[in-house]
SEDO-614464 format. One record per atom (N, C-alpha, C): residue number from 1; chain; x, y, z; atom name. Coordinates in steps of 0.1 Angstrom, whole numbers, plus 5000, padded with zeros to 4 digits. Layout:
BEGIN
<r seq="NUM" mol="A" xx="X" yy="Y" zz="Z" atom="CA"/>
...
//
This chain:
BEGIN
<r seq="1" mol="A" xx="6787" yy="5333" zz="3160" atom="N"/>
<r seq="1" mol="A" xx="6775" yy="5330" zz="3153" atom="CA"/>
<r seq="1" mol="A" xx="6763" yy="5335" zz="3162" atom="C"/>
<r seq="2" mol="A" xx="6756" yy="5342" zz="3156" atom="N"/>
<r seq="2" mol="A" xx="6744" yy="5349" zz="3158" atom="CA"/>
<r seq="2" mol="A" xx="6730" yy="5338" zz="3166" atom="C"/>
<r seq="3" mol="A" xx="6721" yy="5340" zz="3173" atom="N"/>
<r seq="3" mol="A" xx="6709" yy="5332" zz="3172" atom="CA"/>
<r seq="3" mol="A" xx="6697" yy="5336" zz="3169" atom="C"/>
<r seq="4" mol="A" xx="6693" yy="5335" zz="3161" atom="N"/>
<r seq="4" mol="A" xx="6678" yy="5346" zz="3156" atom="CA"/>
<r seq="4" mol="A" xx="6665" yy="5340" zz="3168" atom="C"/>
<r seq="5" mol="A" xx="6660" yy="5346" zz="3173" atom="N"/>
<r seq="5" mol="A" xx="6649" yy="5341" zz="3181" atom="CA"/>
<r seq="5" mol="A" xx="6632" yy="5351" zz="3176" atom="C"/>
<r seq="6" mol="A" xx="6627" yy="5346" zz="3170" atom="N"/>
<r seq="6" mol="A" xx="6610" yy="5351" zz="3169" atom="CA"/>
<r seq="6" mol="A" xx="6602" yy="5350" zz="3179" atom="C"/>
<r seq="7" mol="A" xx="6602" yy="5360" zz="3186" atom="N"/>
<r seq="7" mol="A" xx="6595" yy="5365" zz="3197" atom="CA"/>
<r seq="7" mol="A" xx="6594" yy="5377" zz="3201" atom="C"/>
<r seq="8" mol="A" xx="6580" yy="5380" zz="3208" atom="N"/>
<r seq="8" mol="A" xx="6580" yy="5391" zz="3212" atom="CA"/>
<r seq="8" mol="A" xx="6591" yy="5396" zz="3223" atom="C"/>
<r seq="9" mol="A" xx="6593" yy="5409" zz="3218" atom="N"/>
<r seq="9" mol="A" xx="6601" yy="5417" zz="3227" atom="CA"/>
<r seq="9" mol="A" xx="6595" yy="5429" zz="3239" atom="C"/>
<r seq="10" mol="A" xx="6603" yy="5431" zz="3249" atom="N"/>
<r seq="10" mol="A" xx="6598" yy="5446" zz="3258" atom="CA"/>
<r seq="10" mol="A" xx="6612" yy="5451" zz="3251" atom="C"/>
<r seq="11" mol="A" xx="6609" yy="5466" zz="3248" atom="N"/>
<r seq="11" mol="A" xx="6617" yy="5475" zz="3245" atom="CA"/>
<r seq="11" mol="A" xx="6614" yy="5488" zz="3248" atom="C"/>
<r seq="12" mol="A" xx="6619" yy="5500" zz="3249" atom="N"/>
<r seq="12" mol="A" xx="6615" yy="5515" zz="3250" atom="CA"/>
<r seq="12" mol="A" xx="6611" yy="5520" zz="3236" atom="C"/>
<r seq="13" mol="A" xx="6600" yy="5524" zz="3237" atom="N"/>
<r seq="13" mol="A" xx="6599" yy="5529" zz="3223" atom="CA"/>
<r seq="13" mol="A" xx="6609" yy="5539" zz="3217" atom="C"/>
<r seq="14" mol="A" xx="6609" yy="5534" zz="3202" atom="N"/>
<r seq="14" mol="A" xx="6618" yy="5544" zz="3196" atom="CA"/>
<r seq="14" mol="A" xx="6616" yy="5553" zz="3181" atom="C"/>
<r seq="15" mol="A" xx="6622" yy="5560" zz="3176" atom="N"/>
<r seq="15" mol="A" xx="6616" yy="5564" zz="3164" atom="CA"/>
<r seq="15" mol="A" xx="6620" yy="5555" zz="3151" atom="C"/>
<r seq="16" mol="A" xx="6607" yy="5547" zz="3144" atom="N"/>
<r seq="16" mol="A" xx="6606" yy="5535" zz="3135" atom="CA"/>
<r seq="16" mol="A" xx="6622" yy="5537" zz="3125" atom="C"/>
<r seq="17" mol="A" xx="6623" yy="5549" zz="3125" atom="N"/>
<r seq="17" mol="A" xx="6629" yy="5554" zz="3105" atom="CA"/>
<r seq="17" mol="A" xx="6647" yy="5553" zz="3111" atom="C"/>
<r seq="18" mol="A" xx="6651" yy="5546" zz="3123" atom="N"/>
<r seq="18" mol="A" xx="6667" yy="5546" zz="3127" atom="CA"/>
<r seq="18" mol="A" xx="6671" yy="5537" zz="3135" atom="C"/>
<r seq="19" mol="A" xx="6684" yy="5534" zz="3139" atom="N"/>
<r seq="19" mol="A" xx="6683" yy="5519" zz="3146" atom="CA"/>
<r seq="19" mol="A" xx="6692" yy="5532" zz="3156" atom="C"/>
<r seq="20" mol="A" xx="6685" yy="5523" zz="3169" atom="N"/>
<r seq="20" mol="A" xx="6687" yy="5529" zz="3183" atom="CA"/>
<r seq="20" mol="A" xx="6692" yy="5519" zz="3191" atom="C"/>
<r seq="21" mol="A" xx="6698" yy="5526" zz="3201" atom="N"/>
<r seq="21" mol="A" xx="6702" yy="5516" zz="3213" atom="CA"/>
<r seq="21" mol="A" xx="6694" yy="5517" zz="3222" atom="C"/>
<r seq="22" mol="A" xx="6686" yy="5504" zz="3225" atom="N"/>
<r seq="22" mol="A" xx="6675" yy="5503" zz="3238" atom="CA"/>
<r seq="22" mol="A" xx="6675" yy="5491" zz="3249" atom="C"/>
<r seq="23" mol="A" xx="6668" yy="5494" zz="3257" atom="N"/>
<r seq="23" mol="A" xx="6671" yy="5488" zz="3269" atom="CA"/>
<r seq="23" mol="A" xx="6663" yy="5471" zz="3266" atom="C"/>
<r seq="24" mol="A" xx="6667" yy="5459" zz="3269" atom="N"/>
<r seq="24" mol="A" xx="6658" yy="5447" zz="3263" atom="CA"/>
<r seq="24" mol="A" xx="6658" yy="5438" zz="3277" atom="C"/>
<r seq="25" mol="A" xx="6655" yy="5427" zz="3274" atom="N"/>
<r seq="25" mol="A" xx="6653" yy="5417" zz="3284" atom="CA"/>
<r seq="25" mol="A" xx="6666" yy="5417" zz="3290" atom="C"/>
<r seq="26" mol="A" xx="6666" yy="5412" zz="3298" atom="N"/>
<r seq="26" mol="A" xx="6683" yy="5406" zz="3305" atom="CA"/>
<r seq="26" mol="A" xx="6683" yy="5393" zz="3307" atom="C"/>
<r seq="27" mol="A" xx="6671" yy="5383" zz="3297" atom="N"/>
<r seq="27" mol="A" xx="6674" yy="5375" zz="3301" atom="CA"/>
<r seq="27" mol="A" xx="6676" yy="5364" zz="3285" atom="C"/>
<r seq="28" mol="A" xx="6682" yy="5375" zz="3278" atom="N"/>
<r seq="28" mol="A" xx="6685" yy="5376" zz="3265" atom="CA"/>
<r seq="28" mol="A" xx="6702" yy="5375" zz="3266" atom="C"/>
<r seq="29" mol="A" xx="6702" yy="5367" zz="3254" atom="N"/>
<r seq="29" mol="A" xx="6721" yy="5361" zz="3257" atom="CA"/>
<r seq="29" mol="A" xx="6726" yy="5373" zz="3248" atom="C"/>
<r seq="30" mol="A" xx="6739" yy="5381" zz="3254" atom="N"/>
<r seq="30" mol="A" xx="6742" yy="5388" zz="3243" atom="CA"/>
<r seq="30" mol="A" xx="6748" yy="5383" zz="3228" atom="C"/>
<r seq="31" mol="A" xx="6747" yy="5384" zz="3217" atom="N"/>
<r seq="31" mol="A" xx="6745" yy="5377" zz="3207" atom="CA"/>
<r seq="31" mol="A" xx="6736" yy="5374" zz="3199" atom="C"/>
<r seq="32" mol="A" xx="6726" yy="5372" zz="3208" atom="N"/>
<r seq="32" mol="A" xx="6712" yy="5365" zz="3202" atom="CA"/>
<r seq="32" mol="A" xx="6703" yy="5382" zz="3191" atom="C"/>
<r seq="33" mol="A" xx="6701" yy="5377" zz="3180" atom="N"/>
<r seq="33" mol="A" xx="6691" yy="5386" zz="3171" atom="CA"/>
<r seq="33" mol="A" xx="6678" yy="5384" zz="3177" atom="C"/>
<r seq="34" mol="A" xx="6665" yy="5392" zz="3175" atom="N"/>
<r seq="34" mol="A" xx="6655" yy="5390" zz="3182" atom="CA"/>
<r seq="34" mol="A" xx="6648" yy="5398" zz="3170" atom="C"/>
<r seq="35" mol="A" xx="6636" yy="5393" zz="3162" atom="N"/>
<r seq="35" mol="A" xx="6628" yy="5398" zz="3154" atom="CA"/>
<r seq="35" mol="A" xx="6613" yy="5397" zz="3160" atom="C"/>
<r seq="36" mol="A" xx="6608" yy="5412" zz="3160" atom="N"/>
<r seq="36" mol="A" xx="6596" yy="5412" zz="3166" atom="CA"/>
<r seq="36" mol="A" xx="6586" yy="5417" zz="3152" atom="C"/>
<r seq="37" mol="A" xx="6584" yy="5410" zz="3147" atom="N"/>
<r seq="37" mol="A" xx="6569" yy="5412" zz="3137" atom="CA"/>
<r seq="37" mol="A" xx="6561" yy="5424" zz="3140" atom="C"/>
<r seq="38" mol="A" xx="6553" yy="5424" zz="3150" atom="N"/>
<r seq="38" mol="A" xx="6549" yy="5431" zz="3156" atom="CA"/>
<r seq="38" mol="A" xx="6550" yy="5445" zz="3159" atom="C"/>
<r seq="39" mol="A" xx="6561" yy="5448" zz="3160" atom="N"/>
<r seq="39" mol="A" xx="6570" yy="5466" zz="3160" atom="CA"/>
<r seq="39" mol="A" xx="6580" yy="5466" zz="3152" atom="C"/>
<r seq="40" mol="A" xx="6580" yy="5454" zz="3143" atom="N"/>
<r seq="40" mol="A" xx="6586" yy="5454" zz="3129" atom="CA"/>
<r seq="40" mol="A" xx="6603" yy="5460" zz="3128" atom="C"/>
<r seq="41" mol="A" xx="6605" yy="5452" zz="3138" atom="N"/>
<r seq="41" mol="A" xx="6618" yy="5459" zz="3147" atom="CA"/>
<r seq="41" mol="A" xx="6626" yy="5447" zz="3145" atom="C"/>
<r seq="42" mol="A" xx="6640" yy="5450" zz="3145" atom="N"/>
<r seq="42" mol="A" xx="6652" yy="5433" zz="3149" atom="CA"/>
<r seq="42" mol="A" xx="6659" yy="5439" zz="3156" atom="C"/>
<r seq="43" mol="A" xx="6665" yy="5432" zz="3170" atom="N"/>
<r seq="43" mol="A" xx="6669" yy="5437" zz="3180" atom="CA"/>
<r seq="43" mol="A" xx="6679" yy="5428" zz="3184" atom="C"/>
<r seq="44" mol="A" xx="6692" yy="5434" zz="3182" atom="N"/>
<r seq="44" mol="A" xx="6707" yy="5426" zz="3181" atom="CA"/>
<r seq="44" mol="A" xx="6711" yy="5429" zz="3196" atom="C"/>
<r seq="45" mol="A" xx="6715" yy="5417" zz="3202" atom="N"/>
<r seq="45" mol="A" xx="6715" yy="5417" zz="3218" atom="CA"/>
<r seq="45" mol="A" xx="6731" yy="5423" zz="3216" atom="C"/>
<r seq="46" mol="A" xx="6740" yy="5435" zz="3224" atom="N"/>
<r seq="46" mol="A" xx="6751" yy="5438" zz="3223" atom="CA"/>
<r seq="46" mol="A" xx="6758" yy="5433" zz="3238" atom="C"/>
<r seq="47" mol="A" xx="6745" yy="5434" zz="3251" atom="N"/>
<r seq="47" mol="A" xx="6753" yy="5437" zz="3262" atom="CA"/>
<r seq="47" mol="A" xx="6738" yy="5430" zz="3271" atom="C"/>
<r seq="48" mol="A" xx="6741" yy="5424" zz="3283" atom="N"/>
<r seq="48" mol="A" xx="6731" yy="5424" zz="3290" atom="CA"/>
<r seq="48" mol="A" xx="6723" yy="5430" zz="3295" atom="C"/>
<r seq="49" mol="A" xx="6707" yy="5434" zz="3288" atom="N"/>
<r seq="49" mol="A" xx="6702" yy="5441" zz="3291" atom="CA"/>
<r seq="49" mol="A" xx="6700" yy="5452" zz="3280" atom="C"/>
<r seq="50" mol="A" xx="6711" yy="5454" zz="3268" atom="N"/>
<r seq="50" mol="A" xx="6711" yy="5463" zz="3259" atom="CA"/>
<r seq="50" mol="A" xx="6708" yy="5458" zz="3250" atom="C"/>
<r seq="51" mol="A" xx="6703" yy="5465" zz="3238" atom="N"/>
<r seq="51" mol="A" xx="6703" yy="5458" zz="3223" atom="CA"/>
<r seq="51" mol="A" xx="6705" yy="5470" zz="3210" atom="C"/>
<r seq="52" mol="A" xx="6708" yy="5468" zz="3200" atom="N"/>
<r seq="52" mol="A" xx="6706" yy="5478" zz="3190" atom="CA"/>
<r seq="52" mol="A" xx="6696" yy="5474" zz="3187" atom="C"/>
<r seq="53" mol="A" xx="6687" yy="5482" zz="3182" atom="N"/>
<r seq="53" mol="A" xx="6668" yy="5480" zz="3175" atom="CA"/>
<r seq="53" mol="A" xx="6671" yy="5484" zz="3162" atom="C"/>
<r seq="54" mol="A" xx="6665" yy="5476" zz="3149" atom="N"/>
<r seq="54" mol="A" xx="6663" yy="5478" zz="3135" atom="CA"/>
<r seq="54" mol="A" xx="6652" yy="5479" zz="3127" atom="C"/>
<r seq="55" mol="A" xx="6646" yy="5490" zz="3122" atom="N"/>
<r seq="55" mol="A" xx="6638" yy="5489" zz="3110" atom="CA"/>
<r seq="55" mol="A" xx="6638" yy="5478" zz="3105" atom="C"/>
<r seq="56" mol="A" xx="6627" yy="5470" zz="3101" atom="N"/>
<r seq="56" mol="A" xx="6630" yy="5457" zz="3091" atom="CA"/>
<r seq="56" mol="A" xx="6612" yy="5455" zz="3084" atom="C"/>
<r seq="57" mol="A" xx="6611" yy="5452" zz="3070" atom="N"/>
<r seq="57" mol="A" xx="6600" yy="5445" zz="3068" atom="CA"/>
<r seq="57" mol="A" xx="6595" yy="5431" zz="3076" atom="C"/>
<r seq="58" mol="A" xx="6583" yy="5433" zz="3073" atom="N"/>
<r seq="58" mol="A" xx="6577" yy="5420" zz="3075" atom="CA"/>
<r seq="58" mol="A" xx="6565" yy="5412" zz="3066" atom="C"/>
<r seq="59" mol="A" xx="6565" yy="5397" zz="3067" atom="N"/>
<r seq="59" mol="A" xx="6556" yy="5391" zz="3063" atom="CA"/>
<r seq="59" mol="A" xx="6541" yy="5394" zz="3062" atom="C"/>
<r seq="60" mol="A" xx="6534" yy="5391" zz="3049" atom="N"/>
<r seq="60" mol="A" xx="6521" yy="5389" zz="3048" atom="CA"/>
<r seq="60" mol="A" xx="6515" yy="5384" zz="3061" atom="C"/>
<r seq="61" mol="A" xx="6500" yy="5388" zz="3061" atom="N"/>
<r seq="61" mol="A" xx="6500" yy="5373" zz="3074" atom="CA"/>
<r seq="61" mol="A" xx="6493" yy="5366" zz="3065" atom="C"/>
<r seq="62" mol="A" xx="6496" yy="5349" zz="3072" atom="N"/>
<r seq="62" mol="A" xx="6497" yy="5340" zz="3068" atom="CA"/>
<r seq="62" mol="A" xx="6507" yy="5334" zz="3063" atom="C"/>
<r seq="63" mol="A" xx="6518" yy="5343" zz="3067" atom="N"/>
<r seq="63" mol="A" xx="6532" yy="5336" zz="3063" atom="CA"/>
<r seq="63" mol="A" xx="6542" yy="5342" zz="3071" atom="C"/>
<r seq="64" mol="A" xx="6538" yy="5344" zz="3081" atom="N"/>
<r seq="64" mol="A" xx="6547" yy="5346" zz="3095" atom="CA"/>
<r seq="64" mol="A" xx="6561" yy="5334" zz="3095" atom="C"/>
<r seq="65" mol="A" xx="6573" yy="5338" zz="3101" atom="N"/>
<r seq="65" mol="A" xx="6576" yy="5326" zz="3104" atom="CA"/>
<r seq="65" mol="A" xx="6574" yy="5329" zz="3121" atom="C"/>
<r seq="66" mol="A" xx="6582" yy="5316" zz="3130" atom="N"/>
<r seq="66" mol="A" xx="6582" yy="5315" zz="3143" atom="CA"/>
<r seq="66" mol="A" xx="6593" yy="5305" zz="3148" atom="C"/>
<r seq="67" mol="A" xx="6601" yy="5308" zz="3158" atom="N"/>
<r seq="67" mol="A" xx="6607" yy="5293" zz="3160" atom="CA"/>
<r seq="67" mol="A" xx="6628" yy="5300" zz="3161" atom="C"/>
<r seq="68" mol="A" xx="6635" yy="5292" zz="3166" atom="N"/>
<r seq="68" mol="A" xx="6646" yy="5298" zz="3163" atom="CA"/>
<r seq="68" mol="A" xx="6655" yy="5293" zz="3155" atom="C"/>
<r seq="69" mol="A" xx="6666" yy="5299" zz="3147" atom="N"/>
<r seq="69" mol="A" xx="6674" yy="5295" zz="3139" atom="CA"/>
<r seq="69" mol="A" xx="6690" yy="5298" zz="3142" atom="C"/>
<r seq="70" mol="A" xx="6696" yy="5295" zz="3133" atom="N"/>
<r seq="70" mol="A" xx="6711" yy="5301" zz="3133" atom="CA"/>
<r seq="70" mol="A" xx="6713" yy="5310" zz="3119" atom="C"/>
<r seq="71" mol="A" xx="6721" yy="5319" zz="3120" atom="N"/>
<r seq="71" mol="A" xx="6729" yy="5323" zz="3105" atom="CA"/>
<r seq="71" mol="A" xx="6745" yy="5317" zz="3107" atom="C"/>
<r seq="72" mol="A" xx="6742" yy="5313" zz="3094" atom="N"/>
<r seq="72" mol="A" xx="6753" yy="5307" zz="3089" atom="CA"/>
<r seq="72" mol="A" xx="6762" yy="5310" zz="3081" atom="C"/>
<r seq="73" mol="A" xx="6761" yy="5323" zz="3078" atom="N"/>
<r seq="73" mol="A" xx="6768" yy="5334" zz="3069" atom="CA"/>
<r seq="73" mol="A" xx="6763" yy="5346" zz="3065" atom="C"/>
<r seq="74" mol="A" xx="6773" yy="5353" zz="3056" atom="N"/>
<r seq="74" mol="A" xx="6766" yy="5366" zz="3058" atom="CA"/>
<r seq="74" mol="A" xx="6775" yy="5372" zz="3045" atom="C"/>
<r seq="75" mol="A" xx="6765" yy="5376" zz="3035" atom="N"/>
<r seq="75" mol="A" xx="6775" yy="5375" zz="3026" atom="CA"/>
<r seq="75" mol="A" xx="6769" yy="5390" zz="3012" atom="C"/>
<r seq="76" mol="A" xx="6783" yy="5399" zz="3007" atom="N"/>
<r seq="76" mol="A" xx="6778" yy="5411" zz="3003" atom="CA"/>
<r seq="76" mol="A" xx="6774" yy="5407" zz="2987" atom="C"/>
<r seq="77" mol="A" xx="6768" yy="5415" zz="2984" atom="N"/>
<r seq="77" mol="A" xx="6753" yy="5414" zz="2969" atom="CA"/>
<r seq="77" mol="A" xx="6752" yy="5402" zz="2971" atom="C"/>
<r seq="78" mol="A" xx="6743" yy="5393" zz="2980" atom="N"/>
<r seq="78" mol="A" xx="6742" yy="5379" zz="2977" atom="CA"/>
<r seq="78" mol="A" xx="6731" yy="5375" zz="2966" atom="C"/>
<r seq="79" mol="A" xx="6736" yy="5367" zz="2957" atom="N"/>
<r seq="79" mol="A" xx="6725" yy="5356" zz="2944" atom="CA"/>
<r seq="79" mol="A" xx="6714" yy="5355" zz="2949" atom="C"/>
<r seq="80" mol="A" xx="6704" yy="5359" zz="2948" atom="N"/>
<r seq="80" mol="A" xx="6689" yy="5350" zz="2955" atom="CA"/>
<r seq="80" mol="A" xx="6679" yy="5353" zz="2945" atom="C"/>
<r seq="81" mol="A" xx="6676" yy="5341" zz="2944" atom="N"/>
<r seq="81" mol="A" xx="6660" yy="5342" zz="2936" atom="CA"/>
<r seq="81" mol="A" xx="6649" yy="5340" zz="2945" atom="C"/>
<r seq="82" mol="A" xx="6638" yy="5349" zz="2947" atom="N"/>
<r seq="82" mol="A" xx="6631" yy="5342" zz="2952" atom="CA"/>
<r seq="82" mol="A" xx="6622" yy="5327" zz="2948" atom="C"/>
<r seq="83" mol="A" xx="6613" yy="5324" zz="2960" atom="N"/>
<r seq="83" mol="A" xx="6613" yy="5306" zz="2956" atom="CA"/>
<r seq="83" mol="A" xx="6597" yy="5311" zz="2945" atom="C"/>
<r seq="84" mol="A" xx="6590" yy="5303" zz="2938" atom="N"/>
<r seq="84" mol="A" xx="6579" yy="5299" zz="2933" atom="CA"/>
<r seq="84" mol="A" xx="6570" yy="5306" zz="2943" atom="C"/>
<r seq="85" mol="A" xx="6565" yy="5302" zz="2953" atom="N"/>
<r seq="85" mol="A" xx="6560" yy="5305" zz="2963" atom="CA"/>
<r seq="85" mol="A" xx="6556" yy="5320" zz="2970" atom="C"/>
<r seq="86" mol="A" xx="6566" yy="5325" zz="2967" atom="N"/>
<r seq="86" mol="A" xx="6572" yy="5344" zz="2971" atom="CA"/>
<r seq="86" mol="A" xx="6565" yy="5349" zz="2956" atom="C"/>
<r seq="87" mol="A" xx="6567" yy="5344" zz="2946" atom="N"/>
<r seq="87" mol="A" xx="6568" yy="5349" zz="2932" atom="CA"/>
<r seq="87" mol="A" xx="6551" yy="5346" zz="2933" atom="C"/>
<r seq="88" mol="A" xx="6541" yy="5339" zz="2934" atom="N"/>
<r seq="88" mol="A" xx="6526" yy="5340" zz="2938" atom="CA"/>
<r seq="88" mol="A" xx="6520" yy="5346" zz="2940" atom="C"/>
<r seq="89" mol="A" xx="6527" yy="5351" zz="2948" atom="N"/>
<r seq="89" mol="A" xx="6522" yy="5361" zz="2960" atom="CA"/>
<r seq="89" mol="A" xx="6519" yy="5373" zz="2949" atom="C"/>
//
């Protein structure tokens, strides 16, 4: 199981449009997901000190999230509606 952590990241820059293997904290558990808002990047810890980097959207602001979580699954064409709230927007 994965740990998602929202925080800024150090990384090497990379080119936005491919996921790359780049150099990250070492003081990052390998395992742990890392989503940086900010360089709009997710950064999957493989090795100490390594990570794969990901293209990813992000939130409006004002609807940031922050904080850490777990995934609890992981699942192909998954059902989702978005909530009332997303649909506002």
């Amino acid at each position: 199981m994965a740990t998602v952590v929202g925080l800024g990241v150090a990384a090497l820059p990379q080119d936005a449009n491919a996921r790359n293997i780049v150099s990250f904290s070492p003081h990052v558990a390998p395992g742990t997901v890392v989503i940086s808002a900010s360089q709009r990047r997710l950064f999957y810890v493989v090795d100490t000190g390594v990570a794969i980097s990901y293209p990813v959207a992000v939130p409006k602001r004002g609807k940031e999230w922050s904080g850490a979580t777990s995934i609890e699954g992981k699942y192909v064409n998954p059902d989702w509606v978005p909530p009332a709230v997303v649909k506002a927007d």
